[in-house]
TIKE-963013 format. One line per 2 residues: their letters; for each residue x, y, z of N, C-alpha, C. Coordinates in steps of 0.2 Angstrom, whole numbers, plus 2048, in hexadecimal, padded with zeros to 3 digits. Example, Ala and Ser with C-alpha at 12.3 -4.5 7.8 and 13.67 -1.06 7.14 Angstrom:
// residues 2
AS) 842:7E4:827:83E:7EA:827:842:7F0:827  840:7F5:823:844:7FB:824:840:800:827
***
This chain:
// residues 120
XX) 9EF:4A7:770:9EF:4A5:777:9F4:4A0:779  9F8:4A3:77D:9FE:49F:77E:9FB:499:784
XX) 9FC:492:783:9FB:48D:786:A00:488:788  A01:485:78F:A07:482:792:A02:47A:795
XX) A01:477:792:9FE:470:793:A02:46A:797  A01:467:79D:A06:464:79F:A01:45D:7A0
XX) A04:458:79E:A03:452:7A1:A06:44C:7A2  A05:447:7A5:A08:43F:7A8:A0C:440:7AD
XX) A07:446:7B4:A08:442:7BB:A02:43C:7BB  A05:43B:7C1:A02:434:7C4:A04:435:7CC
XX) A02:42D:7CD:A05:42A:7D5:A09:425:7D5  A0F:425:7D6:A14:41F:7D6:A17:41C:7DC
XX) A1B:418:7DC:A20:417:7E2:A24:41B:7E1  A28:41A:7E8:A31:41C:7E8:A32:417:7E1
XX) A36:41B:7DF:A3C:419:7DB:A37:416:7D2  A33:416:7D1:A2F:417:7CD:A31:41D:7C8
XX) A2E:41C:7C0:A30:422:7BD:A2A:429:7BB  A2A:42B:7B8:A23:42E:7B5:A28:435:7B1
XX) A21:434:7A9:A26:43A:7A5:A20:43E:7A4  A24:447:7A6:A1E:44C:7A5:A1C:44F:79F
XX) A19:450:79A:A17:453:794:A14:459:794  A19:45E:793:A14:466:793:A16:467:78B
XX) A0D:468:787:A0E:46C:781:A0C:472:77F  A11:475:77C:A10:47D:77C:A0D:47E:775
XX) A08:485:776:A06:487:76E:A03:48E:772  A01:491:76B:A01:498:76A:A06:49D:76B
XX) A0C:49B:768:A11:4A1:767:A1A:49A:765  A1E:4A0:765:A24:49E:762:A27:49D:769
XX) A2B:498:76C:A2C:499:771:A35:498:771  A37:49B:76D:A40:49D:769:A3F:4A3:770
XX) A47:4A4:773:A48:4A7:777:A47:4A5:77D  A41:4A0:77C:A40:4A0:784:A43:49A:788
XX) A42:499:78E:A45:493:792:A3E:48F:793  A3C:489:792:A38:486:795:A3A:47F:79C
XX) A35:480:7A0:A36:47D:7A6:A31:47A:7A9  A32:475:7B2:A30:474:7B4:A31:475:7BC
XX) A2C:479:7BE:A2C:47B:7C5:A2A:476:7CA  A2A:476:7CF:A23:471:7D3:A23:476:7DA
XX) A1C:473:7DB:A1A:474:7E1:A16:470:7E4  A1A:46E:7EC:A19:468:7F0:A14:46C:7F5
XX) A0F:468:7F8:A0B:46C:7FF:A0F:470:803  A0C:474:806:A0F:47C:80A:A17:47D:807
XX) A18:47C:803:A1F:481:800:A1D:483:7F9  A22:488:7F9:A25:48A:7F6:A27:489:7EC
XX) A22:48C:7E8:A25:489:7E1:A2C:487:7E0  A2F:482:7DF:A38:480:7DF:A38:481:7D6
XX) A3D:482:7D3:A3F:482:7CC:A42:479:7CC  A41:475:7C5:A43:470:7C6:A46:46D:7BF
XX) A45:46F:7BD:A4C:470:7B3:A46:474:7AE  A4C:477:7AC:A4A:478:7A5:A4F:478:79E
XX) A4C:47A:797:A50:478:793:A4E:481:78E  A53:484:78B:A52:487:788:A50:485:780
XX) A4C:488:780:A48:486:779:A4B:486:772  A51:48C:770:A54:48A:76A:A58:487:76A
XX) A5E:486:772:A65:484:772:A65:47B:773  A5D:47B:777:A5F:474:77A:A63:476:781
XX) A64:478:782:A6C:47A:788:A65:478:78F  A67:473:794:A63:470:798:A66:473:7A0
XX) A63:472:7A5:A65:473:7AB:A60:472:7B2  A61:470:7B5:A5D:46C:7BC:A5F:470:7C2
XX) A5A:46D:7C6:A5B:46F:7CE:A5E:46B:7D2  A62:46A:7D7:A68:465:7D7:A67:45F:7D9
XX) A60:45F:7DD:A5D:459:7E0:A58:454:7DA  A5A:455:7D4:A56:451:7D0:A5C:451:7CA
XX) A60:453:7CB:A66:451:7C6:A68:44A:7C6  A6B:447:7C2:A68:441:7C0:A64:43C:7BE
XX) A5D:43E:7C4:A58:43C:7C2:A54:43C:7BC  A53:445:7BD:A51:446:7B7:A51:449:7B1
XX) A4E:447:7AE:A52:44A:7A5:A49:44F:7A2  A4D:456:79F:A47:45A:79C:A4B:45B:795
XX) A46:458:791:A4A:45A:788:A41:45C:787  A41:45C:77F:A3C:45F:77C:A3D:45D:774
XX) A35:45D:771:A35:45B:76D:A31:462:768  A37:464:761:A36:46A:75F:A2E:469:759
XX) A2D:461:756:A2A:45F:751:A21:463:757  A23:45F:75C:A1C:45F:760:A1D:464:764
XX) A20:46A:764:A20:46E:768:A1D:46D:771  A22:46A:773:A21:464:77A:A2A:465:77E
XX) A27:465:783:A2E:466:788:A2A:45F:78B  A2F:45B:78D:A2F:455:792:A32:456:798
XX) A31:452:79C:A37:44F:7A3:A35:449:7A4  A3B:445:7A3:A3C:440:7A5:A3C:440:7AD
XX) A3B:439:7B1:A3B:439:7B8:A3D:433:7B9  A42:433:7BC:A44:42C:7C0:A47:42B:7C5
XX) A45:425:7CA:A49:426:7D1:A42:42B:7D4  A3C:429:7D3:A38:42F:7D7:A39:42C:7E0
XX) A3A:433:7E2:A38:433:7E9:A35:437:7ED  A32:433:7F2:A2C:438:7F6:A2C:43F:7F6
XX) A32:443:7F5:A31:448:7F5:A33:44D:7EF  A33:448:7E9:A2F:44D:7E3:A29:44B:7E3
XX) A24:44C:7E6:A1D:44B:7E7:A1C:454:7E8  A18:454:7E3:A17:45C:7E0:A12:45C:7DA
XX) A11:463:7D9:A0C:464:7D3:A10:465:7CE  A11:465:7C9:A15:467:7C6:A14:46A:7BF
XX) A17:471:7BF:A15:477:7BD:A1A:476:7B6  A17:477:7AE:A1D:478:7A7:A1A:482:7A9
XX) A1F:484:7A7:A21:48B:7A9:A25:48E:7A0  A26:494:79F:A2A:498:799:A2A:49E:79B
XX) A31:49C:79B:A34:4A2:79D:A3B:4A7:799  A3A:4AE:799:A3F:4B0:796:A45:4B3:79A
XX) A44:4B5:79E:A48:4B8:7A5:A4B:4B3:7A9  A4B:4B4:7AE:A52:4B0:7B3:A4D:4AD:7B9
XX) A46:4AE:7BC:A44:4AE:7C0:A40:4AC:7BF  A3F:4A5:7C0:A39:49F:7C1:A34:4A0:7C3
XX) A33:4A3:7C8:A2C:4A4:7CC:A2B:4AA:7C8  A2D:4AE:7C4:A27:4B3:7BE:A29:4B3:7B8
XX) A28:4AB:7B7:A26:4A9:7AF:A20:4AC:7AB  A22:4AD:7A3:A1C:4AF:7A3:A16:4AC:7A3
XX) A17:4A4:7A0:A13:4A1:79E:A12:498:7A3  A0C:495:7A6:A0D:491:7AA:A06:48E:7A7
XX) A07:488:7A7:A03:484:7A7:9FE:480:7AD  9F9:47E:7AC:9F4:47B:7B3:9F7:477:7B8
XX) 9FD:471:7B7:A02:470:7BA:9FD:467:7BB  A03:463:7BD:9FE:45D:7BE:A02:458:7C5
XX) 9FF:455:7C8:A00:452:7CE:A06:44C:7CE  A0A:44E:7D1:A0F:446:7D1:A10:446:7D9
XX) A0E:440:7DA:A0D:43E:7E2:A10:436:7E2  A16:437:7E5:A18:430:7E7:A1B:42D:7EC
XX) A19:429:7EB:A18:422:7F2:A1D:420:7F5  A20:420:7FA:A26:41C:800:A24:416:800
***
């Protein structure tokens, strides 16, 4: 059974950091892309970096470049995101996601997602 485990949301200030830990198990996950999506109240899932699992090869969503940094750790089979510089409006849930195809929103695999809510 494939599992996507996420945790180390919290509640911050502006500009405050927080780092996410999704651990993946039950399967190989060579080929695929692992990520972070969110979702803020009445919108829309938004895609928010991912990292390809064999290559390392990384990339973000334009509004958190910079900010934030997503690597991975192959001993612990663990994607992270770092966060810094949070602002009110990365307050979201946020979703680790594996995906093989090009479309975020129908990844195959998604984890329970955890709360980042931070404070102005």
């Amino acid at each position: 059974q494939v599992q996507l485990v996420e945790s180390g949301g919290g509640s911050v200030q502006a500009g405050d950091s927080l780092r996410l830990s999704c651990e993946a198990s039950g399967r190989s996950f060579a080929g695929y892309q692992i990520g972070w999506v969110r979702q803020a109240p009445g919108k829309m899932r938004e895609f928010v970096a991912a990292i390809y699992w064999s290559s390392a090869v990384t990339y973000y969503e334009d509004s958190v470049k910079g900010r934030f940094t997503i690597s991975k750790d192959n001993a612990k089979n663990s994607v992270y995101l770092q966060m810094n510089g949070l602002k009110s409006e990365d307050t979201a849930i946020y979703y680790c996601a594996a995906l093989t195809g090009g479309n975020w929103y129908a990844a195959e695999y998604w984890g329970q997602g955890t709360q980042v809510t931070v404070s102005s």
